[in-house]
N, C-alpha and C positions, 0 to 999 in steps of 0.2 A: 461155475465159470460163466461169465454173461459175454455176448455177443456185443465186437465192438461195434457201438452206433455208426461209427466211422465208414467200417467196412461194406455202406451200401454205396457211398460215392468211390470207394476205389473200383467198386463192380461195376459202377457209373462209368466210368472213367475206360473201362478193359472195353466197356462195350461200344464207347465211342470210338475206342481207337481200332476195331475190329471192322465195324461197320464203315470207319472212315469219315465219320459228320459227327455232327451233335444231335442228333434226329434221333436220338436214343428218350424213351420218357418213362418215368414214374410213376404210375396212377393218373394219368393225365385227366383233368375234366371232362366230362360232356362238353360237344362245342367246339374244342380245343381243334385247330387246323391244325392236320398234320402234310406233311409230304413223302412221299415214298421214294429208293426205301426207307424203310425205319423199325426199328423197334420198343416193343412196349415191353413191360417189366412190370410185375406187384409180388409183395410178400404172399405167400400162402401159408406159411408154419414154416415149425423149425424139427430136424432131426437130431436128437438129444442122446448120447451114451451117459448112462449111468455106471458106478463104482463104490459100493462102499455107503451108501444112500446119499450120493452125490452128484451133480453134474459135473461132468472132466472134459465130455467135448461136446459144443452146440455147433449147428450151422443154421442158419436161414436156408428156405425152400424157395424159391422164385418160380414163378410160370413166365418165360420166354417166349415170346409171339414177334416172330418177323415177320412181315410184310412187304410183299416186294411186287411187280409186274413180269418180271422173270423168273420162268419156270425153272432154266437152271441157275436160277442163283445158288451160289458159295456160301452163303454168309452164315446159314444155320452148319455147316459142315465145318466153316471156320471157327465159329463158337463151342462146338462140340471136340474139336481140336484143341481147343483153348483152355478149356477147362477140366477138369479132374472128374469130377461129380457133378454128370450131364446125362442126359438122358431123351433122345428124340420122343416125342407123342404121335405126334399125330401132322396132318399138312390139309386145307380144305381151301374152295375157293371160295369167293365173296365176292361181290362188286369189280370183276374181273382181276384181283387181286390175292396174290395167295398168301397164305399164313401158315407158317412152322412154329410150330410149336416145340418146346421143351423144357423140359425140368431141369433148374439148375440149383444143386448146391453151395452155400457159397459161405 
C-alpha cells in the first residue's frame, strides 16, 4: 500500500487552517523570511504495519516545530487535539522565540 503523494497538502492545508495563516512551510530554504507565528514541517520516515509479507498500512512521520513569541500559546495543544497520531517532544527557547515541537503521524 503506497502513501498518497497527495496526502501532504491536505496536512498542509489542516495546519493552515489550525494555525489560522498560511505561515505554515515545508523544508523551507536557508534564507527563506519567515514571520511568527508559524510552523515548519519535514518528512522524517514512515510507520509501516506488515501482514502476510505485505504492506497494509503506511503513514508519513513529520517533525512539527511551532514557533511562536507567546509562552502560552494554543496552537501546539490545538494540533495535538487535531490529530490522532501526535505526540508532544519537547519546547526550548531560541532567539527569544519558542519552539514546540511534535511528532506527527499522518
Amino acid at each position: 500500500m503506497a502513501i498518497d503523494p497527495n496526502r501532504r497538502f491536505m496536512l498542509q492545508d489542516k495546519l493552515e487552517l489550525i494555525l489560522g495563516s498560511n505561515k505554515v512551510y515545508y523544508n523551507p530554504p536557508d534564507g527563506q523570511k519567515i514571520s511568527y507565528p508559524c510552523i515548519i514541517y519535514n518528512l522524517e520516515g514512515e510507520d509501516v504495519d506488515r501482514a502476510n509479507n505485505a504492506r497494509y498500512r503506511a503513514m508519513n512521520r513529520y517533525s512539527i516545530t511551532i514557533i511562536h513569541r507567546d509562552a502560552d500559546s494554543t496552537i501546539c495543544n490545538d494540533i495535538l487535539d487535531s490529530f490522532e497520531y501526535t505526540s508532544f517532544n519537547r519546547q526550548f527557547k531560541n532567539d527569544n522565540l519558542y519552539h514546540d515541537v511534535i511528532t506527527l503521524y499522518y
